[in-house]
N, C-alpha and C positions, 0 to 999 in steps of 0.2 A: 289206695295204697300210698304210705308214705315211705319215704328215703331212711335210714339208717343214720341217723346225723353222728359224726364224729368229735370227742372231744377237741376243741381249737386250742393252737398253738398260740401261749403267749407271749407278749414282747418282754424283753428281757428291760429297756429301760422305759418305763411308766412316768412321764411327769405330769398329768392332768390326774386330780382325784375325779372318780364317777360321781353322777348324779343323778337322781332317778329321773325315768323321762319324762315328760308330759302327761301329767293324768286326765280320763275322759272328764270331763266337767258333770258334774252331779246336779246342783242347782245355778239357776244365773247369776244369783249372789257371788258363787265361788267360781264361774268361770272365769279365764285369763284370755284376753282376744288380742292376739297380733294380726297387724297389718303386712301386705303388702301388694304391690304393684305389678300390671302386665307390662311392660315395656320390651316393645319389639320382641315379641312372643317368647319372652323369658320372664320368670317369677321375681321380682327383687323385694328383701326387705331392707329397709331404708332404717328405721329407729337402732341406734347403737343397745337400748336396753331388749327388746324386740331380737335382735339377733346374738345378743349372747344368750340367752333362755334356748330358744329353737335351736339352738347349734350345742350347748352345752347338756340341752334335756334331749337327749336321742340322734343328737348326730345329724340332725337336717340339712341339708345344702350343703356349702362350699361358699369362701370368700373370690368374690371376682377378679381378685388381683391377688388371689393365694393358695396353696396346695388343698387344702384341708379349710383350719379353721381359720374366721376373716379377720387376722391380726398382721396383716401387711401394714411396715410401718417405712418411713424414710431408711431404715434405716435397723437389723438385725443387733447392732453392736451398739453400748453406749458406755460412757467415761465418765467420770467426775472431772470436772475443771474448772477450776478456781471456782469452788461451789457453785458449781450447778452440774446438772445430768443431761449432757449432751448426744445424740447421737452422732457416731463417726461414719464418714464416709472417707475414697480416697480421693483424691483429683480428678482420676479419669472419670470415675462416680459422676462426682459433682461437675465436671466439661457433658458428660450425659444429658445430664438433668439441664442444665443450662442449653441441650440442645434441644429438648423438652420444651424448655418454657419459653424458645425464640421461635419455633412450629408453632406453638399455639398463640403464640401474638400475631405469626405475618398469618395466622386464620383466620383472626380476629378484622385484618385490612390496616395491619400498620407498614407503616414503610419500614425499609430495611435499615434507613439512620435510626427510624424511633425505635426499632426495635434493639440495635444494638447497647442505644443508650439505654433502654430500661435492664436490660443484660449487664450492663456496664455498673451500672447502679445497684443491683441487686448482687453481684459477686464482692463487694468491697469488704476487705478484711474490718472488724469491728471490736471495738474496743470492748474489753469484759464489762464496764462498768456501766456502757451504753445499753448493750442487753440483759442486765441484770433491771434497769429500770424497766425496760418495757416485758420481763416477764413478771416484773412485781406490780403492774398498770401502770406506773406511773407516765407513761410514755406511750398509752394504746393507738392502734391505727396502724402502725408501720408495721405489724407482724406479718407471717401467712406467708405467698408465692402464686404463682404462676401456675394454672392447671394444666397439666400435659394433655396433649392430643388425645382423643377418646376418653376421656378421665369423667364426663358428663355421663351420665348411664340415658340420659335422654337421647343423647345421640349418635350412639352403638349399640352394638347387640348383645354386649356382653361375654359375647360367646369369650372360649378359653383362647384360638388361636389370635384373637383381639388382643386378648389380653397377655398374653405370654410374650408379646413383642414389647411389654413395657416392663417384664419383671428382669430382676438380676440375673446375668448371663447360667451363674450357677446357685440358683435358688436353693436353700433348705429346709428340708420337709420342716410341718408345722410338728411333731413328734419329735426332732431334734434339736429343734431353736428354742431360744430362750426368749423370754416371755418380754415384752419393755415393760420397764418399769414405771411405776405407778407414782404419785405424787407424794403419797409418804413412804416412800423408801429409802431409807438411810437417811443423812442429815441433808442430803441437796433439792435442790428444786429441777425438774424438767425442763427443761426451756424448749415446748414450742415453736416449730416455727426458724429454728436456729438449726445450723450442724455444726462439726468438729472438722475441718478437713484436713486428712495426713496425706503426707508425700503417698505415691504409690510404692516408692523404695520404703525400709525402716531407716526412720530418722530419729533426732533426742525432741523430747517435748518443749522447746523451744521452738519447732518448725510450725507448730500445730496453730490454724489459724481457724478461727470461727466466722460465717459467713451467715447471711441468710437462706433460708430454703427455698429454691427458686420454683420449685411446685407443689402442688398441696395434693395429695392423693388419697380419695376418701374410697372407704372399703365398704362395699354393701355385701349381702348375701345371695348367692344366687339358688334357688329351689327349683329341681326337677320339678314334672307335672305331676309324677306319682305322689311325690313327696306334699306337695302343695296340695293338693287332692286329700292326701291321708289326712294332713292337718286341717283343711275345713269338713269335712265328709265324715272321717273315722272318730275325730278328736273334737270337732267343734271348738278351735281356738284360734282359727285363723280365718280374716276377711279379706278376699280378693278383690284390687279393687282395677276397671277397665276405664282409663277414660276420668278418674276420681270418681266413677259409680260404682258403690258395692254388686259383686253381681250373688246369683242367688246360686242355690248348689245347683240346681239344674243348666242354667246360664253357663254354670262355669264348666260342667259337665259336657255341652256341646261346644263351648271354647277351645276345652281341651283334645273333644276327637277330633275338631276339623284343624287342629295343630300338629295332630300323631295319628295318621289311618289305624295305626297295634295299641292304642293308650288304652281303648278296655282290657285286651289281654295284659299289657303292661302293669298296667294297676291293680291287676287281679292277680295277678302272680306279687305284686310288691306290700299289698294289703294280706295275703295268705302270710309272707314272711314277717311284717311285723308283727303280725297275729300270735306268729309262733315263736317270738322274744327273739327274730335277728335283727341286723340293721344291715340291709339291704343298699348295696351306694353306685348308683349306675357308671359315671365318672369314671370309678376307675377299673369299671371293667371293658373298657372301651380299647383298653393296650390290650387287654389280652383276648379279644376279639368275643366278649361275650355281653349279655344285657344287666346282668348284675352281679356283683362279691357280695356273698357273705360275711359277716364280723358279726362276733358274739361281744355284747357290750359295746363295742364302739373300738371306730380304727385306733385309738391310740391305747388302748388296753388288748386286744389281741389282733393277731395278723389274720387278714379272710383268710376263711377254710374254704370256701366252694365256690366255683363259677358257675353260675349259672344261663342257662340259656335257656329262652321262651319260648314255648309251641304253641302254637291252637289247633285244636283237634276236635272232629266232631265224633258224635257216638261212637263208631266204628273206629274210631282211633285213627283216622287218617287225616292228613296235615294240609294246610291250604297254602303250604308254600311261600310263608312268611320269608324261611330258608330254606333253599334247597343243599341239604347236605348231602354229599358222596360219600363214600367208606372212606376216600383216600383225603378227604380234608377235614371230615368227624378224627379221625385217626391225629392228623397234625394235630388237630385243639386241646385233644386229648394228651397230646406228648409237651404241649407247650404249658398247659395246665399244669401235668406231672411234675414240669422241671421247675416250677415255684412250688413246688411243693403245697397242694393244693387238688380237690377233688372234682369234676368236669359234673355237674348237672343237669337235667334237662327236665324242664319243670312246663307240662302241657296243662294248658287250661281248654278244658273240654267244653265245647256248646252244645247243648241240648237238641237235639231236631228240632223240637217245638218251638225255641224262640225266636220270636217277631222282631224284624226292624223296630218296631216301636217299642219294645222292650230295651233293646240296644242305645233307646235315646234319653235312659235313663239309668242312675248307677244301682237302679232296684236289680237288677238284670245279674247283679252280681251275687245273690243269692241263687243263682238257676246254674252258675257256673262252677265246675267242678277243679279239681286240681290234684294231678299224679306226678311223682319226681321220678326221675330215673338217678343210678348214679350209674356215670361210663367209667370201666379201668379199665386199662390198656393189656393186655395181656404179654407178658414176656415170656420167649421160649424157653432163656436159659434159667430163671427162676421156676419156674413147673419143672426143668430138667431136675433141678434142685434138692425142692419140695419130694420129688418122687426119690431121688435117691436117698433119703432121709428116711421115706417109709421101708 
């Protein structure tokens, strides 16, 4: 039995064009193989070419240090001044970042004089002409900053509440920001490594002082296990590597359950939905208390249509307790659902009597696996009232 699926609502402002996703690889000649890494039992891809593909061909991941896609940069806003292309920040910004980059030195074991002075050092106002040499080379070595605390992915976990203590107080979605610009855009150059810093008041551009960037914030991809899974498993374009050993799909198969007790239903349910042309994004059904959203084509061309939530159920249709839902908090999900305008799912993946643990220790096991949707609506009295007084 399948679900009803409903045409999705789209977004009114669209600035990414689509791109088809990731095709299955047909021969080795034409396959495309990205990397990435387990680091503290998260997915990361590291290659800047590598994560714009994965993230632009189907929506994969999330940027570690951004909403959506991984284009966190110093800096949303940027200027032309006195030819160049600078990102602006304000003061209080940049007294931030500076308290940024003196955390991560006194971690480093310096003392509090050396640290001040390299703080001291790194904020001083800079002449245009000085930074115009060192982003045309003339002048290499001196660019760059200070990496903030947790900014290493070796030495965190990535995870989001990690991360959200280092973004901007009031971050904006990667669907309403504008994109930084590229090196040939317009007649100026980039400058790297530099900011713009304005008053926090508005001031005339006479105030406006260029500084160096006292931390350097490098943006990797972070991939679900589903999502990592599809991609070497479903797709064959992606090698995971443990330790800088590639592991094999079986390897990475018991890596994954002994990371997620639900990772077979999980995947079984996220492998049914890419099957069926959605894009599935666990992330951000996490606010609305469910395992995955819906989006047809990808979040920044429509808004999810369905939340979904995952069952396991054996033959007889009865649940093993992943969740135990009441009537009176099915009910709430269902009303919280509603009021984003949005359809409430329930999507069981059924197990066979017959299969064996030792089926379970391998993703063959997912051919034995079945999958039913439910859709829940809410039923309203005074709408039936309605409805009947109209017939």
């Amino acid at each position: 039995m399948q679900a009803d699926f409903r045409p999705p609502k789209r977004r009114t402002r669209v600035r990414e064009q689509y791109e088809g996703p990731l095709p299955v690889s047909q021969t080795p000649e034409d396959s495309v193989q990205f990397r990435a890494e387990i680091i503290n039992q998260h997915v990361l891809v590291w290659d800047p070419e590598h994560i714009d593909r994965i993230h632009s061909q189907g929506y994969f991941g999330k940027g570690i240090l951004s909403r959506a896609r991984p284009d966190h940069s110093i800096s949303d806003q940027w200027q032309h001044h006195e030819g160049l292309f600078l990102p602006v920040v304000t003061q209080s910004r940049y007294d931030e970042l500076l308290r940024w980059a003196g955390a991560s030195l006194s971690a480093q074991g310096l003392d509090e004089q050396a640290v001040g002075q390299t703080l001291l050092t790194l904020s001083q106002p800079l002449e245009m002409e000085d930074v115009r040499k060192e982003v045309e080379g003339d002048d290499p070595g001196r660019g760059g900053g200070v990496s903030p605390p947790d900014a290493d992915p070796e030495q965190n976990s990535c995870s989001e509440s990690d991360v959200n203590a280092h973004q901007d107080p009031d971050p904006i979605s990667d669907q309403d920001s504008e994109a930084v610009p590229g090196p040939d855009q317009g007649h100026s150059v980039p400058a790297q490594g530099f900011v713009l810093v304005v008053p926090d008041s508005e001031a005339c551009d006479d105030t406006l002082v260029v500084r160096r960037t006292p931390v350097s914030l490098t943006e990797f991809l972070q991939l679900s296990l589903e999502e990592a899974f599809f991609l070497v498993y479903s797709l064959g374009c992606l090698s995971v590597y443990l330790h800088q050993e590639p592991l094999s799909v079986i390897r990475l198969w018991e890596e994954f359950c002994s990371l997620r007790h639900d990772f077979v239903t999980s995947f079984a349910a996220y492998h049914h939905f890419r099957s069926r042309g959605w894009i599935p994004k666990g992330g951000s059904g996490a606010k609305y208390g469910v395992d995955f959203m819906l989006y047809r084509k990808g979040p920044p061309f429509y808004h999810a249509s369905y939340s979904v939530v995952v069952e396991r159920a054996d033959d007889a249709f009865r649940g093993t307790g992943l969740r135990r839902f009441s009537w009176r908090s099915l009910s709430a999900l269902s009303r919280i659902t509603a009021n984003v305008s949005k359809e409430l799912m329930m999507c069981y993946i059924i197990y066979p009597a017959d299969l064996s643990q030792a089926e379970l220790d391998s993703p063959v096991c997912l051919s034995k696996l079945k999958v039913q949707e439910v859709i829940v609506s809410r039923w309203v009295s005074s709408r039936e009232r309605a409805e009947q007084d109209d017939i």
